[in-house]
C-alpha positions in Angstrom: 0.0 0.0 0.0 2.9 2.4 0.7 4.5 2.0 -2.8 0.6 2.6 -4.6 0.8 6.0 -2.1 4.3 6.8 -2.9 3.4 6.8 -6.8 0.2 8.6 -6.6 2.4 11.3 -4.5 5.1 11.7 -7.1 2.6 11.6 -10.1 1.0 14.5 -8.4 4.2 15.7 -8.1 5.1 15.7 -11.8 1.8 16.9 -12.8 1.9 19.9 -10.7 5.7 20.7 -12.4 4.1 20.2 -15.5 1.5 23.0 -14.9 4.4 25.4 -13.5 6.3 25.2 -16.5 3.1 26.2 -18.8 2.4 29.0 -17.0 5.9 30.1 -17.4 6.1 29.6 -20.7 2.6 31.2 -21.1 3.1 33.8 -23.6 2.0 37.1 -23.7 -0.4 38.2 -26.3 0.7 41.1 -28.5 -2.0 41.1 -31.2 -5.5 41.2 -31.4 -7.2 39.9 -34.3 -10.9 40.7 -35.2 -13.0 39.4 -37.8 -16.2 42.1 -38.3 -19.1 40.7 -39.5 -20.8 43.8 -40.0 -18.2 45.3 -42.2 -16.5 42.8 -43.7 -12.9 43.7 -42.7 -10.2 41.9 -40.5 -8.6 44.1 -37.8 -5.6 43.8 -36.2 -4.5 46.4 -33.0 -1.1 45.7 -31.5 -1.5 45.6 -27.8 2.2 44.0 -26.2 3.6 46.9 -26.0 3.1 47.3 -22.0 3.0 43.7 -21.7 -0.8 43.7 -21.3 -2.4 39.9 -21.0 -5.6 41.1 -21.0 -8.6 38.7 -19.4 -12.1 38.0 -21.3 -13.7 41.2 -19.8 -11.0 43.4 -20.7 -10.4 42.3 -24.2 -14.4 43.2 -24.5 -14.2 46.9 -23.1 -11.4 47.1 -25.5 -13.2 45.8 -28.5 -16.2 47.7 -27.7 -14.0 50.9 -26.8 -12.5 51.0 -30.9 -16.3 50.5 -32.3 -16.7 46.8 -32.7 -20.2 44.8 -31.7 -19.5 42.2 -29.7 -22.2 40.8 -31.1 -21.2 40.8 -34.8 -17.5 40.0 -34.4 -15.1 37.4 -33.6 -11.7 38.1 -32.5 -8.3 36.2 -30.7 -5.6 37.7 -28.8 -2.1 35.8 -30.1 1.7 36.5 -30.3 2.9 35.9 -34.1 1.5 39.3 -36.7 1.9 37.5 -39.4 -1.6 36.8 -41.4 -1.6 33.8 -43.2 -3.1 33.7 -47.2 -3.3 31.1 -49.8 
């Protein structure tokens, strides 16, 4: 019984180091990218510049601060500018 206690203990362990070394490697999100719906176009606003990880709620007073409706838009926060075309 020791030995099944032992493992469970340093699986826990390991898993917990995993989830240390994500969030360390977490990056920060420089761009946001926004696809409007209501006029067609693709935005992208720069936004590493303070180092600025913004959460859910921020990200929409942001969005909604530069003219975009929530409701009509989709959008990602990411690290890499470049755009991607065929």
């Amino acid at each position: 019984m020791d030995n099944a206690n032992n493992n469970n203990s340093n699986d826990r362990s390991l898993l917990i180091k995993r989830i240390i070394n994500m969030n360390k490697e977490k990056e920060i999100a420089k761009f946001i990218t926004v696809l409007d719906f209501e006029d067609g176009k693709v935005y992208q606003y720069e936004i590493g510049e303070n180092n600025w990880n913004p959460d859910h709620e921020s990200m929409e007073e942001f969005l909604n601060g530069v003219g975009h409706s929530l409701s009509n838009c989709e959008w990602m926060c990411h690290e890499n500018p470049e755009i991607i075309t065929p």
